[in-house]
C-alpha positions as CSV (number, residue, x, y, z in Angstrom):
1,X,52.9,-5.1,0.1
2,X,49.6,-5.1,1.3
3,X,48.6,-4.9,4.8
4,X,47.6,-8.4,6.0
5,X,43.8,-8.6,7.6
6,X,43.8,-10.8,10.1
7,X,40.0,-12.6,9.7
8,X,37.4,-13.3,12.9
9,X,34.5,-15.2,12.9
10,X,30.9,-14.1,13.2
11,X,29.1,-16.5,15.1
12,X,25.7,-15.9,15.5
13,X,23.0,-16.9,18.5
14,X,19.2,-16.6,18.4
15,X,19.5,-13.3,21.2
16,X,21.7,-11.3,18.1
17,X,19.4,-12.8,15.1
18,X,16.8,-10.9,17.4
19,X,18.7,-7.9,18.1
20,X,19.6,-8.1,14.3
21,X,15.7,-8.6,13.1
22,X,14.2,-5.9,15.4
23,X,16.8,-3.3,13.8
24,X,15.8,-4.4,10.2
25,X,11.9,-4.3,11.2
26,X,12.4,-1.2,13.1
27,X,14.5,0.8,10.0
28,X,11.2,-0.1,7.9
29,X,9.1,1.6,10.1
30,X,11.0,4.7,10.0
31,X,11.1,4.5,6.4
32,X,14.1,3.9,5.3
33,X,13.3,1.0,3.1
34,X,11.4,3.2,0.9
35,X,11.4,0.2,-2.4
36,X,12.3,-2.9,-1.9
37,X,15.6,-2.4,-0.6
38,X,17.0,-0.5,2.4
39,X,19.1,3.4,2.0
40,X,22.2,4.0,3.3
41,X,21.0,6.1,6.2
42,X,18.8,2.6,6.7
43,X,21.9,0.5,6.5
44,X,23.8,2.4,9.0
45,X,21.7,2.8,11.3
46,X,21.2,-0.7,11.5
47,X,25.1,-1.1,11.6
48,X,25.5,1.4,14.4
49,X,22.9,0.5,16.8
50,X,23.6,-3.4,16.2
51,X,27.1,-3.1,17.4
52,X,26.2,-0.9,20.0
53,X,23.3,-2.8,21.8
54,X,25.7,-5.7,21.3
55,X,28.7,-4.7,22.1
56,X,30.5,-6.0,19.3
57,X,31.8,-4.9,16.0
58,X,30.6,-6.8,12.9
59,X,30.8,-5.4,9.8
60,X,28.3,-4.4,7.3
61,X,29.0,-6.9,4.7
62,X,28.4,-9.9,7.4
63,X,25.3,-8.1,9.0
64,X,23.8,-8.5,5.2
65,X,25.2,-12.3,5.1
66,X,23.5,-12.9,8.4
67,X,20.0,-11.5,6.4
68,X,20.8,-13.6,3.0
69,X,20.9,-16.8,5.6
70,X,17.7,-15.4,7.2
71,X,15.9,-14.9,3.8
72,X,17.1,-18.6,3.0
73,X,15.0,-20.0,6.1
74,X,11.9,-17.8,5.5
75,X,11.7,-19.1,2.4
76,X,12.2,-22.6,3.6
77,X,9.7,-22.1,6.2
78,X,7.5,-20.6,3.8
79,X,8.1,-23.8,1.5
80,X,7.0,-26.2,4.8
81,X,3.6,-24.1,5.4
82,X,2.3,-24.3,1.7
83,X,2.5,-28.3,2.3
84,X,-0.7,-29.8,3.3
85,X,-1.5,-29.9,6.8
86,X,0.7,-27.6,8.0
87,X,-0.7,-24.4,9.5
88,X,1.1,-21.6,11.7
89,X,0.2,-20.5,14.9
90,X,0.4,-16.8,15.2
91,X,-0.1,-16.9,19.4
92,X,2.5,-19.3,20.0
93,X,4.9,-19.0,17.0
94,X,4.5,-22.7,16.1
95,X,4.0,-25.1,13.5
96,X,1.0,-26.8,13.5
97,X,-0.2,-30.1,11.9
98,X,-3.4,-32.1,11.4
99,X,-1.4,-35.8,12.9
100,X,2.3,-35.2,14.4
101,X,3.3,-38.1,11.7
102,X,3.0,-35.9,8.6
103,X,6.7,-34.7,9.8
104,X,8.0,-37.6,8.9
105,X,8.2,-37.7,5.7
106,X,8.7,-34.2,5.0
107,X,11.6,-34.1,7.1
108,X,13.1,-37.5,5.6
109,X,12.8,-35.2,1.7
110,X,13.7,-31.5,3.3
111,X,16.4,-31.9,6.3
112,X,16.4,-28.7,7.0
113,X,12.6,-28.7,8.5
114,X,14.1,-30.8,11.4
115,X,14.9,-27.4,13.4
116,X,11.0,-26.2,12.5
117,X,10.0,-28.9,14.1
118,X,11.8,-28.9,17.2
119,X,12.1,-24.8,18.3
120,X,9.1,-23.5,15.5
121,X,10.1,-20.1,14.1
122,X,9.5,-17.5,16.5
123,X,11.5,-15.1,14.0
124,X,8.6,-15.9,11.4
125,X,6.3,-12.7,11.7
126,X,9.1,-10.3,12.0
127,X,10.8,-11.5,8.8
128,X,7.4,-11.3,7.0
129,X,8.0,-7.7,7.3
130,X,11.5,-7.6,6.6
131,X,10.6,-9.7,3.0
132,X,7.7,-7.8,2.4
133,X,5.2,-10.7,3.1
134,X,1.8,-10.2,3.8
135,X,1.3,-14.1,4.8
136,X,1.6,-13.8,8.8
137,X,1.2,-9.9,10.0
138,X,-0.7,-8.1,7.3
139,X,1.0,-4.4,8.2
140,X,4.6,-2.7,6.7
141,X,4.2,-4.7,3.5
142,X,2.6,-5.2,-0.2
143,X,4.2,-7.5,-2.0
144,X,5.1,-11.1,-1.6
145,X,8.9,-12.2,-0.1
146,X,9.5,-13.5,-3.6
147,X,9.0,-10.3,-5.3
148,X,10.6,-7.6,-3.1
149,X,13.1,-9.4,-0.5
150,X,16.5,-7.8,-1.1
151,X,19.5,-9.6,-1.7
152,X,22.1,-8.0,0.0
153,X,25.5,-9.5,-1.4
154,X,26.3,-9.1,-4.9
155,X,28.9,-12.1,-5.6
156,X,28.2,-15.5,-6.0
157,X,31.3,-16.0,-4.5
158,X,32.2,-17.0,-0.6
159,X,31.8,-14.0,1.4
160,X,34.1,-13.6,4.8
161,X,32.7,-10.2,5.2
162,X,35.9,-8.6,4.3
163,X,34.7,-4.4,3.4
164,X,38.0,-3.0,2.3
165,X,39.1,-1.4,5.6
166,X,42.4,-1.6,7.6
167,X,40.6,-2.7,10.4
168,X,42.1,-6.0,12.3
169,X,40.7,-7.6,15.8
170,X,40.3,-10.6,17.9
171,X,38.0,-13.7,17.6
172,X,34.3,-13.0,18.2
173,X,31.5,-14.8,19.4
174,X,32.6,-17.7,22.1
175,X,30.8,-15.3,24.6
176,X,27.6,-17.2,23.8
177,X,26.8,-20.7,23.1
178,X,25.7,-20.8,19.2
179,X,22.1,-22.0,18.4
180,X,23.2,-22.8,15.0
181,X,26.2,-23.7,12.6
182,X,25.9,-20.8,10.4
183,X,29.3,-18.6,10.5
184,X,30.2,-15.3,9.1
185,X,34.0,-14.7,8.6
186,X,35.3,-11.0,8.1
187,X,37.6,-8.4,9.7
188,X,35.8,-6.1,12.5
189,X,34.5,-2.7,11.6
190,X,34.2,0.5,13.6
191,X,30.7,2.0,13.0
192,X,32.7,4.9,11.1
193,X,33.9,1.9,8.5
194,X,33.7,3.2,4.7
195,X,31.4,1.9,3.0
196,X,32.9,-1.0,0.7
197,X,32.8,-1.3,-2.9
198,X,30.8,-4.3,-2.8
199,X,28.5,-2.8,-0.6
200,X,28.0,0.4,-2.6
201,X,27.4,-2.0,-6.1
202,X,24.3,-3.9,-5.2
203,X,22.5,-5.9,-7.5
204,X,19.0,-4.6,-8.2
205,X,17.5,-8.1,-9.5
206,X,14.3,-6.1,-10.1
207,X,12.9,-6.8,-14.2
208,X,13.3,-4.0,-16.2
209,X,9.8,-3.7,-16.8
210,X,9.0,-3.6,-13.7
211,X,11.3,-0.9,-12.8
212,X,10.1,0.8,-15.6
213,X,6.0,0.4,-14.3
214,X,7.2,1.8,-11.0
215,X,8.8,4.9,-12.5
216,X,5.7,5.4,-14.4
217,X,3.5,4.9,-12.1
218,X,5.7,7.4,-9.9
219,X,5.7,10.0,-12.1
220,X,2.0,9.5,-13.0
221,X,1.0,10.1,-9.5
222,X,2.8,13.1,-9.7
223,X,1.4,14.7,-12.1
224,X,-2.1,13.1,-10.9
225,X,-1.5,15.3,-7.7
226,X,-0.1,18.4,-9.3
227,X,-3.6,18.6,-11.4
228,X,-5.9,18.2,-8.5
229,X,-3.9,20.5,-6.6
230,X,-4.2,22.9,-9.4
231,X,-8.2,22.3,-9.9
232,X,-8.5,23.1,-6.2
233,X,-6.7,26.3,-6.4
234,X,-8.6,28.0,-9.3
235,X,-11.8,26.5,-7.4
236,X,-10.9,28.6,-4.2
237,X,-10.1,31.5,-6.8
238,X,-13.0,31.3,-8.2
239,X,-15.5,30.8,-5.1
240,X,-13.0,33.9,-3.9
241,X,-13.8,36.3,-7.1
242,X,-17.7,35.3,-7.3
243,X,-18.1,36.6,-3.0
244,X,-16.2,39.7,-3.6
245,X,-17.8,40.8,-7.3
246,X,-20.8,42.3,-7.4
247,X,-23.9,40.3,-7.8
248,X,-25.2,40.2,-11.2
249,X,-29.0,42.1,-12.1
250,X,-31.7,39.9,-11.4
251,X,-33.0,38.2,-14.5
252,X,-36.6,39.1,-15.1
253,X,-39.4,35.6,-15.3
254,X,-40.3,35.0,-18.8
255,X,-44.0,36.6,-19.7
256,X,-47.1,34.4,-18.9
257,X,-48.6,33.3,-22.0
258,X,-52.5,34.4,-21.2
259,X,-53.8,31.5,-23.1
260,X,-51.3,28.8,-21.8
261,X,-53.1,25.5,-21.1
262,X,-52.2,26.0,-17.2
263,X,-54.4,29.5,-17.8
264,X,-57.4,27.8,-18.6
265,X,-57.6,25.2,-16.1
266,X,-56.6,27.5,-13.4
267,X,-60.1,29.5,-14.8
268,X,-61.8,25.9,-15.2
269,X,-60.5,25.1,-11.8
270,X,-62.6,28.4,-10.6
271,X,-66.0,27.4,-11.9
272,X,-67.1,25.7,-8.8
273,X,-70.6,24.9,-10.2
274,X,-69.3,23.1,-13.3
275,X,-69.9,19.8,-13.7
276,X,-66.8,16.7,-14.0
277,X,-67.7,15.9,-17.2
278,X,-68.0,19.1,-18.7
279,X,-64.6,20.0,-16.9
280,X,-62.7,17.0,-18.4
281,X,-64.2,18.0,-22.0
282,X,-62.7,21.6,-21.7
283,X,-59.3,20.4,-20.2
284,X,-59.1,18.1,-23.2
285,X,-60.3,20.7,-26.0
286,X,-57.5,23.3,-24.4
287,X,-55.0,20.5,-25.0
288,X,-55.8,19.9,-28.5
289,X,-56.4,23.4,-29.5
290,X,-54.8,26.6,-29.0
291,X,-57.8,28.9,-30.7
292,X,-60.3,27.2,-29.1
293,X,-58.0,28.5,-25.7
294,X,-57.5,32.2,-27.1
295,X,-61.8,32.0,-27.4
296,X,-62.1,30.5,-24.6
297,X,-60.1,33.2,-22.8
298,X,-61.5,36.4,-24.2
299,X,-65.0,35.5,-23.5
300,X,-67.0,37.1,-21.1
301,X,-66.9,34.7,-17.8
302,X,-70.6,34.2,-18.5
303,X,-70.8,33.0,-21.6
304,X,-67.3,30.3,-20.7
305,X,-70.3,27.7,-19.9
306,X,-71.9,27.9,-22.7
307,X,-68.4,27.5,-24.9
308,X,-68.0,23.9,-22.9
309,X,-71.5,22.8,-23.3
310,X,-71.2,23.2,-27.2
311,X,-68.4,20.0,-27.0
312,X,-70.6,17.9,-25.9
């Protein structure tokens, strides 16, 4: 027969939400939420230092319940804000409205906003992390809570946080006065508890395409990096090969045509005495034609006058 497990209640307060939030925010940060969903090493190190800053010994399954009933407000919360005249102050961690009255009659349609109302959501920002939003703190994130926030239990059915373990123990949580109704139920867990089946078999709800993209885009970078990386090494090679080979012969300057266009105006250029509209006659006529140049070259340098005074 099987052993019985004798079931305790996780109650939670607003101090262990905090404890439990400031693990979760602080597990990103190291990088152990590398997609949208946290590792193992993530996971227990969450479980481990939970229990031991509070002293107690919840499991992992109802440390994940806890976050599915956190991701259920933010996204309630998230609901009230998109409504018009609601804003959120980031200072004081408040709701605010245009006229105290619009409550009214969102509270009479959504119940639930009640709570917002009364205590705001000082939790807000944090979670935005946790969920991947970029709404309230703009840093640890890139998609919206919709597309990357992680659901953490895989069955549809009630959970009591039961992981598979012998473990048995004592009612929990009557320490502190319980800011809200919300209970976990589950057997207590050492922080060397196996890890359950159910928690080893999450549910990736990601699209396939979408996983696909992400793989491709993965690898693409990949490669992207390997080429650069591999463009930058033959550069150095080559930069290397060019400063220790030999320097190549000097190239000799092509020959100076003698009766180039730039020949005879630098001559034209030297006839001090001759006048501009004589000048402008023999820069055109060396323009238009190269014999008139070659003559114009090979005669003496006093009879050059005479050749430009013939085209006029």
């Amino acid at each position: 027969m099987a052993p019985h497990k004798e079931a305790f209640i996780a109650k939670w307060t607003e101090s262990l939400t905090n404890v439990l939030i400031s693990l979760l925010v602080e597990e990103i940060k190291k990088g152990n939420r590398p997609t949208c969903t946290y590792n193992k090493v993530g996971w227990n190190n969450i479980h481990v230092e939970f229990n031991k800053q509070t002293e107690l010994h919840y499991n992992v399954v109802q440390l994940k319940n806890r976050v599915n009933k956190l991701k259920k407000q933010y996204s309630s919360f998230k609901k009230l804000l998109s409504q018009s005249g609601f804003g959120w102050d980031n200072v004081n961690k408040t709701v605010t409205v245009e006229e105290s009255s619009v409550w009214d009659s969102h509270i009479k349609d959504n119940v639930e906003w009640a709570k917002f109302k009364n205590d705001g959501f000082p939790q807000y920002p944090d979670l935005c992390i946790v969920f991947g939003d970029t709404y309230a703190t703009g840093v640890y994130t890139s998609r919206n809570a919709e597309e990357n926030a992680e659901e953490y239990v895989v069955s549809d059915e009630e959970d009591n946080g039961v992981s598979g373990d012998n473990g048995g123990g004592d009612t929990i949580g009557d320490a502190e006065e319980s800011n809200e109704n919300d209970v976990d139920t589950g057997v207590p867990a050492s922080d060397a508890t196996p890890t359950s089946v159910r928690e080893k078999h999450k549910l990736n709800r990601t699209p396939n395409s979408k996983r696909r993209r992400k793989s491709n885009n993965h690898e693409l970078g990949i490669t992207m990096k390997a080429i650069q990386e591999m463009i930058k090494s033959r550069t150095v090679k080559s930069t290397s090969d060019s400063i220790t080979s030999e320097a190549p012969p000097p190239v000799a300057p092509p020959p100076v045509d003698p009766y180039s266009i730039a020949v005879v105006v630098a001559v034209l250029n030297g006839m001090s005495d001759l006048e501009q509209n004589l000048y402008n006659k023999a820069v055109n006529q060396a323009c238009l034609n190269a014999t008139w140049r070659e003559a114009f070259m090979v005669a003496l340098p006093e009879r050059r006058r005479g050749l430009i005074e013939c085209l006029a």
